[in-house]
C-alpha positions, 0 to 999 in steps of 0.5 A, spaced: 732 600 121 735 597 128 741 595 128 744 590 132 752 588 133 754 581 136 760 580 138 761 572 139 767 567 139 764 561 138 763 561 130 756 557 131 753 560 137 754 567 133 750 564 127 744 561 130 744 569 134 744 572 127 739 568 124 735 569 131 737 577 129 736 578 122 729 573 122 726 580 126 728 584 121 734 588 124 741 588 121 746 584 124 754 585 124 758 580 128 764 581 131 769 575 133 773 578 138 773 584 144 778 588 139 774 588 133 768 588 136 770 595 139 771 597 132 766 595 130 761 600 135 766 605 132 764 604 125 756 601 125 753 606 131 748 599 133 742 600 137 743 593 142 749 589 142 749 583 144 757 580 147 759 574 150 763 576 156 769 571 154 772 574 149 779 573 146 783 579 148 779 584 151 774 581 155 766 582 154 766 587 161 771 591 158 769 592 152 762 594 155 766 600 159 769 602 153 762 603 149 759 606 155 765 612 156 764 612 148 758 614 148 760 620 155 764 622 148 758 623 144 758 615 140 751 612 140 749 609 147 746 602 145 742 597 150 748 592 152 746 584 153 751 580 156 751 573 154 755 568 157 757 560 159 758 564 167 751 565 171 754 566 177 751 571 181 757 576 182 758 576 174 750 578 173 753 583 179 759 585 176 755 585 168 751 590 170 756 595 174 760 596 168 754 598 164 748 591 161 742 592 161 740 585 161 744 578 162 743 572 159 747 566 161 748 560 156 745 556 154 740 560 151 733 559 148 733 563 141 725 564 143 727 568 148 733 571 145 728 575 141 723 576 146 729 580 150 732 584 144 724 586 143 722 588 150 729 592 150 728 595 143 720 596 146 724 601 152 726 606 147 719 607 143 715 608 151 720 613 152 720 616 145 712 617 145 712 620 152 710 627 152 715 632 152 716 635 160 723 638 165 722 637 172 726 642 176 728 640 183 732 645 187 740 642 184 737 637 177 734 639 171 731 633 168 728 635 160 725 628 158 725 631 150 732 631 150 733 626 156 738 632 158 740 631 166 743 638 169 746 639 176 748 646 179 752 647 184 751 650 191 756 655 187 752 657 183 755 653 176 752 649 172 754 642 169 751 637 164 751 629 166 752 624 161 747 618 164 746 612 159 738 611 156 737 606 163 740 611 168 736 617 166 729 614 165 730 611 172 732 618 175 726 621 171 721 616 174 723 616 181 724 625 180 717 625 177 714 623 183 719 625 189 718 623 196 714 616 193 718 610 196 719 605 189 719 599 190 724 594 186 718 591 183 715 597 181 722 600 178 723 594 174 716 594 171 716 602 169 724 602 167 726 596 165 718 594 162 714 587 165 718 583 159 723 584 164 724 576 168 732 577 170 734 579 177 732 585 181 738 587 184 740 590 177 736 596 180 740 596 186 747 596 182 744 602 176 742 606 183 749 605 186 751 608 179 746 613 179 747 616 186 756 616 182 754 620 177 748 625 180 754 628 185 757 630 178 765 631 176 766 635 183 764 629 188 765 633 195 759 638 193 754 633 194 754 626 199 752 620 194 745 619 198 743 627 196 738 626 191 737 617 192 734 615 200 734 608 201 728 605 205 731 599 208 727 593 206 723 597 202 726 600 196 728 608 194 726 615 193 728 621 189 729 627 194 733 634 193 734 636 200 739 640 203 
C-alpha cells in the first residue's frame, strides 16, 4: 500500500494534510521536525514525502539532500513535494536543485494537494507498465526493466550511476529519440505528466542535475554537455557523440 511521510511544523496544517492523505487510501506517518522526519524515511521507507521547507533544526532543503544521497546508498527513492509559506521564485529553483519533484507554496487548496499526490503517484505506474527495453549509445546503457543507467569510459571501464526516478525517465525519454529537440512543454507532458500546472523551469534544474551525473564519478572524462545539447530558445536533445 502507498505510503506517504509529512514532515510539517504546524500542528494544524499537519492534520488537515493527513486527512487529505488518509482520505486516498494511502497511510500517512507525520513528523514534526527535520530530525525526526529523517528518522522517520529511515524506518517507514515512504513512496512521496511531503515537507515544508521551514523546519526547526534541519531545514526542508537539507533534509531533501539527506533522503536523496540515502536513497545513492540503497534506501528507497520517494517523489518529494516541498510545501512551504515562501513562493519566491529562486526557492522553487533552489527546491528542485536539491531534489523536489513538486513545489507547492501555502496556503493550499486540499483538493489540489490530493490531485498532485495522485499525478506523482500516476508517474510511477506509467513507467511500471511501460515495455521492457535497453537503449545503448556509444558511452550510456539505459535498461528501462531495471531503470539502471551505466557509463563507460573512454578507458574501457564501467560505472553504474545512481539517478533518481524523475532523472532517469527523463534521460530515457530524450535518449529513446536521440538527436530530436524537446521542448519544455513536451518534457514536462511525457516526464512530469499533463497533471503538471508548476513552473517550466524544473526541467532546466533536473538537466543541469543530469547533465552532473551523466559524466560519472570521473568528471574530466566527459564535458558536462556531452550527452544533453541546448537548443537556444528551443529546448534539448539527447546525443552521445565524440
Amino acid at each position: 500500500m502507498t505510503t506517504v511521510l509529512v514532515v510539517e511544523d504546524e500542528i494544524n496544517v499537519a492534520k488537515l494534510i493527513r486527512t487529505c492523505i488518509e482520505s486516498e487510501g494511502y497511510i500517512c506517518h507525520v513528523a514534526h521536525d527535520g530530525e525526526a522526519g529523517l528518522n522517520s524515511f529511515r524506518q517507514y521507507q515512504p513512496d512521496v514525502v511531503i515537507l515544508d521547507l521551514m523546519l526547526p533544526g534541519m531545514n526542508g532543503l537539507d533534509l531533501c539532500t539527506h533522503i536523496r544521497h540515502s536513497s545513492r546508498l540503497g534506501s528507497k527513492d520517494p517523489y518529494i513535494m516541498m510545501l512551504t509559506a515562501k513562493a519566491q521564485e529562486i526557492d522553487r529553483i533552489i527546491g528542485f536543485s536539491t531534489g523536489a519533484d513538486d513545489y507547492m507554496p501555502k496556503p493550499f487548496s486540499p483538493i489540489e494537494l490530493t490531485v498532485r499526490l495522485r499525478a506523482l503517484l500516476r508517474r510511477d505506474i506509467r513507467q511500471q507498465s511501460s515495455p521492457n527495453e535497453i537503449i545503448k549509445t556509444k558511452h550510456l546503457t539505459i535498461n528501462k526493466d531495471n531503470r539502471e543507467v551505466s557509463i563507460e569510459y573512454p578507458n574501457g571501464t564501467t560505472e553504474q550511476l545512481k539517478l533518481t526516478l524523475l532523472e532517469f525517465n527523463l534521460l530515457e525519454t530524450m535518449a529513446h529519440r536521440p538527436g530530436r529537440i524537446w521542448s519544455r512543454a513536451q518534457l514536462l507532458e511525457l516526464v512530469w505528466g499533463d497533471d503538471y500546472h508548476g513552473d517550466e523551469r524544473i526541467v532546466d534544474a533536473y538537466i543541469k542535475r543530469l547533465r552532473q551525473k551523466l559524466c560519472g564519478s570521473r568528471t574530466d572524462s566527459f564535458d558536462k554537455s556531452q550527452f544533453i545539447k541546448t537548443a537556444p530558445g528551443i529546448g534539448y536533445s539527447f546525443a552521445d557523440g565524440e
